[in-house]
N, C-alpha and C positions, 0 to 999 in steps of 0.2 A: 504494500500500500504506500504511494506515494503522493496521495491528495490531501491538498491543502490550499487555500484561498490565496496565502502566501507562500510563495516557495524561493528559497535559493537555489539560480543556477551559475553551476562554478565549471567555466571551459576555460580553464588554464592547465599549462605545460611545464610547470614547480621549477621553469627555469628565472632566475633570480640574477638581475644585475648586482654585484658585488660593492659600485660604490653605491648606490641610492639603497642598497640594506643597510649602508655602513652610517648612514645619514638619514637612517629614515625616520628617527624622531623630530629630527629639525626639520625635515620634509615636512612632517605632519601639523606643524605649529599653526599655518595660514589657514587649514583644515579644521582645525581645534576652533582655531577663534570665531568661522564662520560655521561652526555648528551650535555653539554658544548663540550667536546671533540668531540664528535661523530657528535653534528652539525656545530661543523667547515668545515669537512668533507664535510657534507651536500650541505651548503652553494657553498663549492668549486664543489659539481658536478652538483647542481643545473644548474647552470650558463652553465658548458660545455655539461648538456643535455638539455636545452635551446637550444644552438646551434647546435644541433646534430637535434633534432627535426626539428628547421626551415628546415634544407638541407634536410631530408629522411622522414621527415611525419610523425614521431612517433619516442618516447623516445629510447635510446638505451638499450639493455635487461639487461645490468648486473649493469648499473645505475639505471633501475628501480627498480631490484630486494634489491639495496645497499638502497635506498631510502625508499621502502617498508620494509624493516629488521627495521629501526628507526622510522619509525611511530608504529612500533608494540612495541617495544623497550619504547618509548615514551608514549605507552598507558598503559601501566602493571606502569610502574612510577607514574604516573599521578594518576591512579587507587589507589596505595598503598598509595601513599600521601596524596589522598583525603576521605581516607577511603573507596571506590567505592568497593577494595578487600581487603582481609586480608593475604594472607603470602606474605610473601619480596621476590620480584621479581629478575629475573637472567638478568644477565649483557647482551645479546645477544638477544631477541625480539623473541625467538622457537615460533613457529605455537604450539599451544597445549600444553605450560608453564606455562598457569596462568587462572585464571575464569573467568579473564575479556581479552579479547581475539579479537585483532581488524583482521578483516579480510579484505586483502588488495589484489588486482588485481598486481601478481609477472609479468604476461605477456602482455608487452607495447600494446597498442591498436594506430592507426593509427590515430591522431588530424590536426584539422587544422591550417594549417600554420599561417592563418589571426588572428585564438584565439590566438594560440601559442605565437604569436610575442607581441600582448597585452595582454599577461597571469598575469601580473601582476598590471594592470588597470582594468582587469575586478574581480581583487581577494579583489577590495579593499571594495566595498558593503560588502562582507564578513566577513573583518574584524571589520566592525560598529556591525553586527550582533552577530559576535563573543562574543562583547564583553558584549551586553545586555542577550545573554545566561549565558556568565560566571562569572560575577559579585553575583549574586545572589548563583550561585554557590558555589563560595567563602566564600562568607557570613555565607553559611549553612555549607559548607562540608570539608570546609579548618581545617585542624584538629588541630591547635591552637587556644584552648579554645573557639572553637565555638560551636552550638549547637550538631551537629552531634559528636562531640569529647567527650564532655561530656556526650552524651547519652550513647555511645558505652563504656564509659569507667564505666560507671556506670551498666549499663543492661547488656556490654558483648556481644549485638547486635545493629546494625545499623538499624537506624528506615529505612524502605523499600523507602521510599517518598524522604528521605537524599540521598539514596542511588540511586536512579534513577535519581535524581536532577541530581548530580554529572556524573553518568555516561553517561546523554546528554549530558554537558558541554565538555563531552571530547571527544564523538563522533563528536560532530559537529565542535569540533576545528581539530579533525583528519582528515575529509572529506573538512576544510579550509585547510591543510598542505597537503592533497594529489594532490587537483586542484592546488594551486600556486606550487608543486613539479613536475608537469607533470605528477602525479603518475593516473590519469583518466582525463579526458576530461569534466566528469559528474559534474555540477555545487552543491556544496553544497545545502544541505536539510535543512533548520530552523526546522521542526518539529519533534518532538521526536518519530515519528512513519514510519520516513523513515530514513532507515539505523540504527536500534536498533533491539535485540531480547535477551527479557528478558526472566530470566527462574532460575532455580533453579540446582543445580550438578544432573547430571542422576545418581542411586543410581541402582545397577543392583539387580534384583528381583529373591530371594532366592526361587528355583523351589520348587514346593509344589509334592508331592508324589500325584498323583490321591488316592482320599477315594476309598477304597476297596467297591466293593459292597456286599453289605449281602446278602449270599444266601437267597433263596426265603425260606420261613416258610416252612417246610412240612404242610404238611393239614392234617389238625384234626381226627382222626376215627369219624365215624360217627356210632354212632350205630343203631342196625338191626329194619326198624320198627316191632313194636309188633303186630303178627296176629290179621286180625280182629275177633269178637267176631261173633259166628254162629246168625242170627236173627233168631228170635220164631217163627214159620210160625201158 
């Protein structure tokens, strides 16, 4: 089973430039402070699509769309900071910007009023969850001189194991930011096999010429048999 409203998809090649690993917290800095900004934002439309929800039965469309832009926004960061991907992410969240690629439901689905109103008591199981996912994550994938920083900075690649860690960790905290955002209704997934889809860059395949076929041999002369000889009567 791998349904889910939200999913991460991750098509990367755990190949890892050596100096933007070696920099990749300072990398992260402009990143940091424009996620600070951006979930001020947040926070303010959280609240007033809360409200919108109780009155009409589902989130309003252009807050869920603002919502959904920063969980995407949020994942390509998270991804780059944790090694999860390797080029440096764009300030805006584009559908089809980065390898690691959260896909989010832009079109509000209609919830219930009664979850809705306790959307944020029933988010909080989630956040205990959260955190026994992401701890260990940290540990391995946090790219100050942990084990995943120092492999990638030595091999060049991200050992695949580091690299899966990591990008459950941040699936599962997306699919915790999109139920407490109203962004689905669908309760987060603890298992790394719902709402993930691992895979490698599709690489498009250089068309092969069909082989000519070899005409067919001519056939051989065959030559004349030799008359038979008269018998002696």
């Amino acid at each position: 089973m791998n349904e889910h409203p939200i999913t991460l998809h991750v098509m990367d090649d755990l190949r890892r430039s050596r100096l933007t690993v070696f920099f990749r917290y300072l990398l992260y800095i402009p990143h940091g402070i424009w996620l600070e900004v951006w979930g001020i934002a947040v926070f303010v439309v959280a609240v007033l699509n809360w409200l919108v929800a109780l009155v009409i039965g589902r989130p309003a469309a252009p807050f869920q769309r603002f919502n959904a832009a920063y969980l995407r926004y949020w994942t390509t960061v998270y991804a780059f900071l944790m090694l999860v991907a390797n080029p440096f992410p764009g300030f805006t969240g584009e559908p089809g910007s980065y390898p690691v690629e959260l896909s989010v439901p832009t079109t509000p689905e209609k919830q219930s009023r009664l979850k809705t109103f306790f959307r944020i008591f029933l988010a909080l199981p989630t956040l205990v969850v959260l955190y026994v996912v992401l701890i260990p994550a940290m540990l391995i994938c946090y790219p100050l001189l942990s084990f995943s920083w120092w492999a990638a900075l030595i091999t060049g690649r991200m050992p695949r194991g580091f690299r899966d860690l990591g990008a459950n960790a941040i699936r599962y905290a997306a699919q915790v930011a999109g139920y407490a955002l109203l962004v689905t209704g669908t309760y987060p997934n603890s298992s790394p096999y719902v709402g993930m889809a691992l895979g490698e860059p599709v690489v498009a395949a250089v068309p092969v010429a069909p082989a000519m076929e070899a005409p067919p041999a001519a056939a051989e002369p065959t030559a004349p048999e030799a008359p038979e000889a008269p018998s002696e009567k």
